[in-house]
N, C-alpha and C positions, 0 to 999 in steps of 0.2 A: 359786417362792415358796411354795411349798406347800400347803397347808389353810388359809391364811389368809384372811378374807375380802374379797373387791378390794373397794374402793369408787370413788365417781365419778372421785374425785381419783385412786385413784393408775392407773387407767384411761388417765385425760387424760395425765399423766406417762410412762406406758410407749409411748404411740399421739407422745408428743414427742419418744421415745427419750433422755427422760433419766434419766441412774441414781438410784434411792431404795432403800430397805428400809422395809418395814411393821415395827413394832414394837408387840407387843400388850401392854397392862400392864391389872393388874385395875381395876377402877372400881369406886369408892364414891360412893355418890350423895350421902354428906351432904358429899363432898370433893373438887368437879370443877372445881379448880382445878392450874393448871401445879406445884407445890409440892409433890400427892400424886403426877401421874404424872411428875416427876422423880426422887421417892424411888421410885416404882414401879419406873422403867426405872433406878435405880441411878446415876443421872447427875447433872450439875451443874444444878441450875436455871435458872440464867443460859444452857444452853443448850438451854434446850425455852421454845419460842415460844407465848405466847396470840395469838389471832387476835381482836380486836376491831372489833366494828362502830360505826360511830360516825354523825351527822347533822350536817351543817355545814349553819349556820343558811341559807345562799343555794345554796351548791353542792350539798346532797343529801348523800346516801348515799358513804360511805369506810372503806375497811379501814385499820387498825393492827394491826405485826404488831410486839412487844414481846417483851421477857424475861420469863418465868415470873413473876417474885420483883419485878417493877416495877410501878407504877402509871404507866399512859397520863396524858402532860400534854394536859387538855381546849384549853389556849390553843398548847401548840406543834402538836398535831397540828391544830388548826383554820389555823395561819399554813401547815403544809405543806400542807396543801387549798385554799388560797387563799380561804382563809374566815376571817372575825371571832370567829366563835363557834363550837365546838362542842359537841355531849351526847350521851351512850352509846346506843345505839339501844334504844329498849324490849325487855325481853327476850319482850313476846307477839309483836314483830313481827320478830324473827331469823329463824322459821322462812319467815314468808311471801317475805323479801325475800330471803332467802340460799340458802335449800334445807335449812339447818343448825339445827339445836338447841344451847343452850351446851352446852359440853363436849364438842363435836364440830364445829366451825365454824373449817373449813379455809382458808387463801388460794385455794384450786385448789376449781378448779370448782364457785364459785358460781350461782346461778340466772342473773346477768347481771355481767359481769366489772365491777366497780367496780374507781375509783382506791385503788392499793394503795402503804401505806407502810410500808418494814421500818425497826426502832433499828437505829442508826448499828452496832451491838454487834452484831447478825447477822454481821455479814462478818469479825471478829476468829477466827471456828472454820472449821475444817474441813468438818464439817457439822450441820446444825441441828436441833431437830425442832420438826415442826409437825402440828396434827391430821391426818389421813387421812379425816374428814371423818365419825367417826362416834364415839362413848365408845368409849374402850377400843383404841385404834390411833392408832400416830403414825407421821410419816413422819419418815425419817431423810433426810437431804438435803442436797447444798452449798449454800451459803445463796445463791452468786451464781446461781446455774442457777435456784432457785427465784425469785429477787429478777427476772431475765431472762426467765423466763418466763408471770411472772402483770406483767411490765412494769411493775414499783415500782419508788420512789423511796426511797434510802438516806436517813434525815433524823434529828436529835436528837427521839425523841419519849416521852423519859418525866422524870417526877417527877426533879432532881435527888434521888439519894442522899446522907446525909449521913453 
């Protein structure tokens, strides 16, 4: 791997003996959203993943793992939680509960493994990316190995597009 820098996640990844690639792309701070490090890494947006945190009003704390270029539906990803309601998790409190700051908040190796749910649209590629758990690095990945191994649930969970 090189002179790249490991991080938690892709630690946990190599100790599960699954294949990934680090992918380093530059970061702008006024633009750490999936959009720039898709144009970054030269790739389809549709297939570099945000990682959001979200609060279901009874069940707590849930990951949504999403398309780049999508917006998270608050009522479908609250019905795949088994929850009525949900809302984005404050961004002062991602770091305490996750380990992660936006723009580096990975599915893999959170502070304590929450319920995890990937778009139906992850599993259409080969492989996917997703943070590597810090600005500035993503992991390249099959999306089922990853879905398999942080134990998500494949579900419809954004804005339809029109």
């Amino acid at each position: 791997m090189g002179k790249q820098q490991k991080t938690n996640a892709s630690r946990l990844l190599e100790r599960a003996k699954i294949p990934f690639s680090l992918q380093p792309y530059e970061v702008d701070e006024e633009h750490l959203d999936a959009v720039h490090v898709a144009a970054s890494l030269g790739e389809d947006v549709a297939r570099v993943f945000k990682t959001i945190v979200l609060r279901g009003e009874r069940r707590g704390l849930f990951v949504c793992v999403v398309p780049g270029d999508a917006e998270v539906d608050l009522k479908k990803a609250a019905r795949a939680a088994g929850d009525k309601k949900a809302e984005l998790l404050p961004l002062k409190e991602l770091l305490p509960n996750t380990g992660y700051i936006r723009g580096g908040c990975s599915p893999v190796g959170m502070k304590k493994q929450l319920p995890t749910y990937f778009h139906a649209s992850a599993t259409e590629y080969p492989e996917i990316y997703v943070s590597a758990g810090v600005r500035g690095l993503q992991l390249c990945i099959a999306p089922q190995a990853l879905i398999d191994y942080v134990g998500a649930e494949v579900v419809d969970l954004i804005v339809n597009r029109e």
